[in-house]
Each structure stands twice: as C-alpha cells, then as structure tokens.
C-alpha positions in Angstrom: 137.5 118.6 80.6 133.9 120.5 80.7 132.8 122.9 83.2 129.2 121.3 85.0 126.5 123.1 84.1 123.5 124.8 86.7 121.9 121.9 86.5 124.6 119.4 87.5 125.6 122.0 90.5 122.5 122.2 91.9 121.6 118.7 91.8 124.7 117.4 93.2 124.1 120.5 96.4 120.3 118.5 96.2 121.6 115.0 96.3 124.3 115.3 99.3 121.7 117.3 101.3 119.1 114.8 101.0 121.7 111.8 101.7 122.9 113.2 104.5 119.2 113.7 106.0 118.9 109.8 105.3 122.1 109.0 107.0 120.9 111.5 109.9 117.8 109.1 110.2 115.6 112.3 109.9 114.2 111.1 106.1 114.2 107.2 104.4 115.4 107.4 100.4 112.5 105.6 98.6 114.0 106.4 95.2 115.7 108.1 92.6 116.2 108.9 89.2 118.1 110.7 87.1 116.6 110.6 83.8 118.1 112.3 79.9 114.8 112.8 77.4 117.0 112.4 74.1 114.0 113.5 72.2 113.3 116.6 73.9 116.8 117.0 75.4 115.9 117.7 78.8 117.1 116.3 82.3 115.0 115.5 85.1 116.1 114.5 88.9 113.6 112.9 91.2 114.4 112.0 94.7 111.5 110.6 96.7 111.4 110.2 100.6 109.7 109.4 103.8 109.7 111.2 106.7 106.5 110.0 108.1 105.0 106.6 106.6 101.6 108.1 105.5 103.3 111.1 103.3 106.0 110.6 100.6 107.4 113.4 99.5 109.3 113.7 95.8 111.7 116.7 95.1 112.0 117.0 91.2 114.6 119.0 89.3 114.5 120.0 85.7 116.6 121.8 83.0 115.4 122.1 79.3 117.4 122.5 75.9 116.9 126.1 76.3 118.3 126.2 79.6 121.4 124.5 78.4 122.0 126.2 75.3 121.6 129.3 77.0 124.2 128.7 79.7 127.0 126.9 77.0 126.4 129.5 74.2 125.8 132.7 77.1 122.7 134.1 75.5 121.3 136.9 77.3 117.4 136.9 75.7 117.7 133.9 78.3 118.7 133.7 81.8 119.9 130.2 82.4 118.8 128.0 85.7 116.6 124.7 86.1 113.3 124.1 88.0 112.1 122.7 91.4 109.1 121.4 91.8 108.0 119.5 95.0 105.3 116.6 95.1 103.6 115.3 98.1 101.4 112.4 98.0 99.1 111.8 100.8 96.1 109.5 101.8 92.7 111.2 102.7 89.6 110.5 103.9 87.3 112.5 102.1 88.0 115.9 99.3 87.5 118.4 102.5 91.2 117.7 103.5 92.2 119.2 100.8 90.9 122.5 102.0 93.1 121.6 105.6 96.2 120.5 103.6 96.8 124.0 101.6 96.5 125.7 104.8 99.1 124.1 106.3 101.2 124.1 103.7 100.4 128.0 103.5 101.3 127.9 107.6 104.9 126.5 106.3 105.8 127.9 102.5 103.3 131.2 102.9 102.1 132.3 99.3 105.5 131.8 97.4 104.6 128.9 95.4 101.7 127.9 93.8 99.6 124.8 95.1 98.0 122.3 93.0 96.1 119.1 94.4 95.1 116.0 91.9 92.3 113.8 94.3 92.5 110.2 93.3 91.0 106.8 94.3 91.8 103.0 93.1 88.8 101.5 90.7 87.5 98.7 92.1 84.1 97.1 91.0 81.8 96.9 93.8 84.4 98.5 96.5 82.9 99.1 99.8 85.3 101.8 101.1 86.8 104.1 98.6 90.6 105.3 100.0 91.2 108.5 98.6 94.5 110.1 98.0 96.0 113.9 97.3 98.9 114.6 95.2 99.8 117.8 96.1 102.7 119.8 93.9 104.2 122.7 94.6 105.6 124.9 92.1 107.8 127.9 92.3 107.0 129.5 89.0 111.0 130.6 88.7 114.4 129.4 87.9 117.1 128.4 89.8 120.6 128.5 89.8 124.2 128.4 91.8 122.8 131.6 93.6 120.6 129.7 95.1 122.6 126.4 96.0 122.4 127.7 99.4 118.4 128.0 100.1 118.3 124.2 99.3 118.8 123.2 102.5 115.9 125.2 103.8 113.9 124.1 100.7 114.0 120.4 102.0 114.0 121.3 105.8 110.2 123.1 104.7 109.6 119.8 103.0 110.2 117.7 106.1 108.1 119.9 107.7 105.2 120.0 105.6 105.5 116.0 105.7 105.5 116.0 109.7 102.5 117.9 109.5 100.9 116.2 106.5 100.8 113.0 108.3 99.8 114.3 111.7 
C-alpha cells in the first residue's frame, strides 16, 4: 500500500468539487485529462467547463519531479505542493476588451494572481470579418498543498464567476 501524494489529494478534492457543480447544473464538463510526461516525469490535470456558452474555462493542476521527490524523500531545501493555474478562453470583438476583461477579473480575484492574455484570430485568405479570441491565464505564482484542499471550493466558485461575467 502507498500513501497518495499532494498531488493526488488535491486533485481528487478538485475533481469531486467540479463534478458535483456539473451534477448541480451550475457548470457543463467539456473535458478532462489526466496526463503522466514519462520524459519529464511530471503530472498534469486539466478539467475544462462551461458555465456560460461564450466562455470556457480550464482549471489545470501540476506537480513536477521535484515536487515528488521532495514529498517521498522529505527534503527540506524544497517545500513540496503542485500548481494551479486557471485558463479562460473568450471571443472578442476587437484587442480593447482586453483592457475590460482584466478589470473584471481584478473586480473578482483582486491582485493575487498574475494575468496574462494571448489575442488570437483564425487565418483565412481573403476573410471579411476577423473573430478574435482572448486566452486569458491566471497564475498564482505559489504552491499548493493539503493546506489548502479547503480554498478549492472558492477557487472554482471565483472561476464561475469570472465566467458569468466574462460572457455577459
């Protein structure tokens, strides 16, 4: 028998709270994966939703080799945990939402985690109208661990919110 590690705690906390939002009807489960790097030896969990058709939301969690090691062989140069990171992907009509979409993510998460946007649009030769789109990531710049298990719930309630008003 082996103990579960942070990683496997939290995500297991992550995947029941999310599932039970989809059986709620509050979010739809688009997909999920739950993918091993052998090369790298890292895990990553994603779990993408809806909660509003225009904005799909992905809640990513990761845990490196030297995450791992450090929890099995109890280093302490290291302080073991895994990462969150949360992905929105919206449609926009021009860059200048972008501006309107980290203030009301700031109205929501306040200044904890950092904010990136990525604008893209489909290639098309001779396209007429150009639909742009905004992945927006949010990153937390800290690890996690059972300490925590308890702030996940809020963690995705912010992330329904921010959808809500994403797609508003």
């Amino acid at each position: 028998m082996f103990d579960p590690t942070i990683y496997e705690n939290v995500k297991v906390v992550l995947e029941g709270e999310l599932y039970d939002r989809d059986l709620e009807g509050e979010i739809s489960i688009v997909s999920r994966e739950d993918l091993v790097d052998l090369a790298s030896l890292s895990r990553k969990y994603l779990m993408k939703f809806t909660g509003n058709e225009d904005v799909y939301v992905t809640i990513e969690l990761f845990a490196d080799l030297a995450n791992f090691s450090a929890e099995q062989l109890q280093l302490d140069q290291i302080e073991p945990g895994c990462e969150i990171k949360i992905y929105f992907d919206v449609v926009i009509s021009d860059e200048e939402d972008c501006a309107e979409i980290e203030e009301d993510i700031r109205s929501i998460w306040g200044y904890r985690p950092t904010i990136r946007q990525t604008v893209s649009f489909p290639y098309a030769e001779n396209q007429q109208d150009i639909s742009l789109s905004t992945q927006v990531l949010l990153e937390f710049n800290r690890k996690i661990n059972e300490d925590q298990i308890s702030d996940l719930g809020d963690l995705i309630e912010y992330a329904i919110q921010t959808s809500n008003l994403l797609g508003e």
